[in-house]
N, C-alpha and C positions, 0 to 999 in steps of 0.2 A: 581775465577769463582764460581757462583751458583751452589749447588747442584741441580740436576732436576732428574737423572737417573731415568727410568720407575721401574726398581728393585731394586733402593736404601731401598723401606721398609721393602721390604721381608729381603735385607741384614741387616739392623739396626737391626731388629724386632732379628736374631740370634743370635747376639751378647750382652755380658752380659751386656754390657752398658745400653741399649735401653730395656729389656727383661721387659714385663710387662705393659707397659707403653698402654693406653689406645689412640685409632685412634687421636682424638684431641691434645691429648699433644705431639704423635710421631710426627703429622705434624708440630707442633709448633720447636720442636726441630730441626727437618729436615730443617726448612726455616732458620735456623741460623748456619747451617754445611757450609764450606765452602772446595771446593775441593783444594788440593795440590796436586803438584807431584815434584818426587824428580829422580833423576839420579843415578845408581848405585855407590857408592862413596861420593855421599854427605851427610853431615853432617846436619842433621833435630833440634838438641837440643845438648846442648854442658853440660856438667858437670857445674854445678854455677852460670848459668849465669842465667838472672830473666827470667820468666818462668809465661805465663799470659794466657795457651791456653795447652786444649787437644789435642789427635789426637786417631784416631780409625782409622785402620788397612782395608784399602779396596784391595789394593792389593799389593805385593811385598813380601820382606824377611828383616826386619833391626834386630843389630846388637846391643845390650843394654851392655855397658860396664862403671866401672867407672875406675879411676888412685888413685894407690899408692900415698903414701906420697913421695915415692922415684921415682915414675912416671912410674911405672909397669903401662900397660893395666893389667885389670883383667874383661874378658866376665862373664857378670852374665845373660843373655838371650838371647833367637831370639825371635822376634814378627811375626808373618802371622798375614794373611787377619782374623778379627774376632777379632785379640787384641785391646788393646786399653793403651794408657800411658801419662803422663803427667797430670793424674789427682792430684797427690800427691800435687802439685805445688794451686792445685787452692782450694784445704780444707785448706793446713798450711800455704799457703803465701811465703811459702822457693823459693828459688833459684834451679833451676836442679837439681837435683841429682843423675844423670846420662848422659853417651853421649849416643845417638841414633843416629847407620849410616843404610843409606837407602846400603844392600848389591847385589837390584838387582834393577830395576828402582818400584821405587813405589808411590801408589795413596794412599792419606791419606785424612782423612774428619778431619776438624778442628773445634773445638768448646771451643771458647772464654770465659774467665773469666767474661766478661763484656754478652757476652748470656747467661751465664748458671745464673747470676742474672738477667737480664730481664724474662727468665724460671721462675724464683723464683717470681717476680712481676704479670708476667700474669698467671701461674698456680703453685699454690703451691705442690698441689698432684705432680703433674710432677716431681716439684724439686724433692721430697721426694721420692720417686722412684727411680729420680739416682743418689741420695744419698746413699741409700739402696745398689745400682746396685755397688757403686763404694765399697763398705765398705764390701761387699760381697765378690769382687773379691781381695782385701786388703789382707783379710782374706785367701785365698784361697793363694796367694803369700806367708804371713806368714807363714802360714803350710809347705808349699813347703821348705822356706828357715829353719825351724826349723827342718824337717825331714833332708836335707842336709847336714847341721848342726851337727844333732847328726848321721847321719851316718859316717861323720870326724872322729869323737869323737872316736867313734866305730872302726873306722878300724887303729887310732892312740893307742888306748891300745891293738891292737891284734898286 
């Protein structure tokens, strides 16, 4: 289904995805989101598998885990309404790199490998925006896991 929602741009517009982005290119973007919804329990993106398409957090709770080599779960996140995931896949080309389960029924806005270069064809500004937007929040993940990280560290020599 079409995105059409009357307050889909005020929602876009918050999220860091979309943040900055000028009325013509938000609309441009907006006409290439497509809605999903997902059931509490089901599986949105699986660890490995090939991986050609975003998603942005409209409503619900999921569940970002990846598996051991010995095939331990190991939860590395929750997403809400406002996150966004699966961009890693459409800068480096990789496979999954995580499972994502939907833990409460949820709507998610999807945007394709194959729109976000038509983005890049009809407005370049645009792309380079959420580009920006994505490399931003990158960053923002990094820190997170590098404080984590060395707070390990930290409470392994005490």
């Amino acid at each position: 289904m079409t995105v059409t929602a009357p307050d889909l741009e005020a929602f876009l517009l918050a999220t860091p995805f979309f943040g900055g982005l000028p009325q013509q290119s938000l609309d441009l973007l907006m006409s290439m989101l497509v809605e999903r919804s997902f059931e509490a329990g089901s599986t949105v993106v699986s660890e490995g598998e090939p991986g050609r398409s975003m998603f942005v957090v409209k409503s619900g709770r999921l569940a970002v885990s990846k598996r051991t080599k010995a095939g331990r779960v190991i939860p590395i996140s929750v997403l809400q309404p406002g996150d966004f995931f699966g961009e890693m896949t459409l800068i480096e080309m990789q496979n999954r790199s995580a499972t994502v389960v939907a833990e409460a029924p949820t709507v998610l806005y999807e945007l394709t490998a194959q729109n976000l270069y038509a983005c890049y064809k009809a407005d370049i500004h645009a792309y380079v925006i959420v580009l920006q937007n994505i490399n931003r929040e990158l960053s923002r993940r990094l820190r997170r896991s590098d404080d984590r990280f060395a707070r390990r560290a930290a409470d392994n020599d005490n």
